[in-house]
C-alpha positions, 0 to 999 in steps of 0.5 A: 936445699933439697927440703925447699924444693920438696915444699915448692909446690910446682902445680900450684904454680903452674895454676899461677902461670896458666891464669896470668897467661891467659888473662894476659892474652884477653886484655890484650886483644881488648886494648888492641881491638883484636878482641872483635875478631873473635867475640860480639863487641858486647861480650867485651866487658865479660871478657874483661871481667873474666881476666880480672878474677884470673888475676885475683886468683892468681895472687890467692894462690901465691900463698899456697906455693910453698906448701906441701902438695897433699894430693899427688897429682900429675902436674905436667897435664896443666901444660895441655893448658899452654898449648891454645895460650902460646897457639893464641899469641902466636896466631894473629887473628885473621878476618874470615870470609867466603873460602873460610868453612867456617861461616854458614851459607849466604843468606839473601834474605831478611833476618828480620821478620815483622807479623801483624795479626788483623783482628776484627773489631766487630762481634763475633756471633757463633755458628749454633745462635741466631740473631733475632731479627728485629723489624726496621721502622721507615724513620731508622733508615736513615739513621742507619746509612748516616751510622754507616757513614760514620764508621766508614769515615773514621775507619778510613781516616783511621786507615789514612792515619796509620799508613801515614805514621808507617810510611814516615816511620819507613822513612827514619829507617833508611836515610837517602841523601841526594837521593843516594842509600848509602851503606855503612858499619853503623846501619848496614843491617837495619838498611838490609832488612828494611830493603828486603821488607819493604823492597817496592819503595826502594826499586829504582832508587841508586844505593852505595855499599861495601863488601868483599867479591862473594861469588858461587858458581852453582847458583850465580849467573856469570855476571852475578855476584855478592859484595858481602859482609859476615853477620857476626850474633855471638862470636867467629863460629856462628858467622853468616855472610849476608847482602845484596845480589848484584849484576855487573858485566865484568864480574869474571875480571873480580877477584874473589874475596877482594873488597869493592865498593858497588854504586847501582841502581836498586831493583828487584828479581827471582832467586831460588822461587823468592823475589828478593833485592838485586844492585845494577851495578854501574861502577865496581871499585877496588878498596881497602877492608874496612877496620872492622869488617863484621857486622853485628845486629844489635 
């Protein structure tokens, strides 16, 4: 008996237990959708992967645990492996917000930025040549207004042209029903960067959106606040949260980090130098949190 325990090679099957565990711990938030709380969605089929080479592994080294360990190590430092396994499975995950130190700061701008570089069609003469000058017979004139005229119709029907695809391009952007933006999971940052790009065509138009109460005394006034959602680009650590300022009178009476649904009318106001999108509120109502309360970009 004590020659069989001498063979059983207890590191490797600490290793074994160690690659289970966890592997057990990814599928796991997988299939319960926990996983969402921690990672962008589509880091979930690396995960999956992950956990199927931990497996494998694990049976590998099956075969090694009644060899004879060569090498002594310390066995017992594996178990500092167990402690954020069992801390895992013990810590329900839980949905960060605005008390959590761990998001960044509250961005009221777009994430989106768009930069168009105009370019002349005309050439281009460089400062040391001289154009000759060639001298313009009478009957050219009028060939020269009638050219004029040409170019001047087709640059602005070329004009006309592109401000009508860019309009109706604006327009798939953003649905409005019955005259109504209404925000959601699904189109919740595609609707905020085109707001705050293209915030004059959207003034005076009513907008519904969802969030949790996001208030800050140093730089809100007492009637001001945030319904906020957390921007989630790669996991929980490098969350932001981001939406829309909004002004409603009995802002004292909401609790912070509650989740409501704002009905308003969308208009527009200076923040800290910048003129950004701000919700007159009409109605303000309590709601439950959403399933998945993050937002993702992309």
């Amino acid at each position: 008996m004590k020659t069989k325990l001498n063979k059983f090679n207890i590191n490797t099957c600490l290793k074994i237990l160690l690659l289970l565990g966890f592997a057990s711990f990814y599928l796991f938030t997988v299939f319960s959708g926990s996983v969402k709380q921690y990672v962008h969605p589509r880091i979930i089929p690396y995960i999956i992967f992950a956990a199927i080479v931990m497996v494998l592994i694990a049976i590998l080294l099956v075969g090694e645990l009644l060899k004879k360990q060569h090498m002594k190590t310390k066995s017992w430092t594996l178990l500092f492996f167990l402690i954020p396994l069992l801390m895992g499975f013990a810590l329900p995950p839980k949905t960060f917000d605005s008390s959590t130190k761990a998001t960044g700061s509250l961005e009221l701008s777009s994430n989106t930025i768009n930069e168009t570089n105009k370019t002349s069609s005309k050439p281009v003469i460089e400062q040391d040549q001289t154009p000759i000058e060639q001298p313009v017979e009478a009957n050219d004139v009028d060939d020269i207004i009638d050219s004029n005229e040409i170019d001047d119709s087709l640059d602005n029907s070329s004009n006309n042209i592109s401000s009508d695809i860019s309009s109706d391009s604006r327009n798939d952007i953003v649905n409005i029903d019955d005259g109504v933006i209404i925000m959601d999971d699904t189109n919740y940052y595609k609707y905020l960067n085109e707001i705050y790009e293209n915030l004059d065509k959207y003034k005076e138009t009513k907008i519904e959106v969802i969030g949790f109460v996001f208030k800050d005394n140093k730089e809100f006034k007492d009637n001001e606040f945030v319904p906020a959602r957390l921007l989630m680009v790669c996991c929980a650590a490098d969350m932001v949260p981001i939406g829309f300022l909004c002004q409603y009178d009995n802002t004292v009476q909401l609790e912070k980090d509650s989740w409501v649904k704002v009905t308003g009318i969308l208009n527009s106001t200076e923040f800290e130098g910048n003129k950004i999108p701000i919700i007159n509120a009409t109605t303000v109502q309590q709601v439950d949190e959403p399933e998945d309360a993050y937002i993702y970009p992309y």
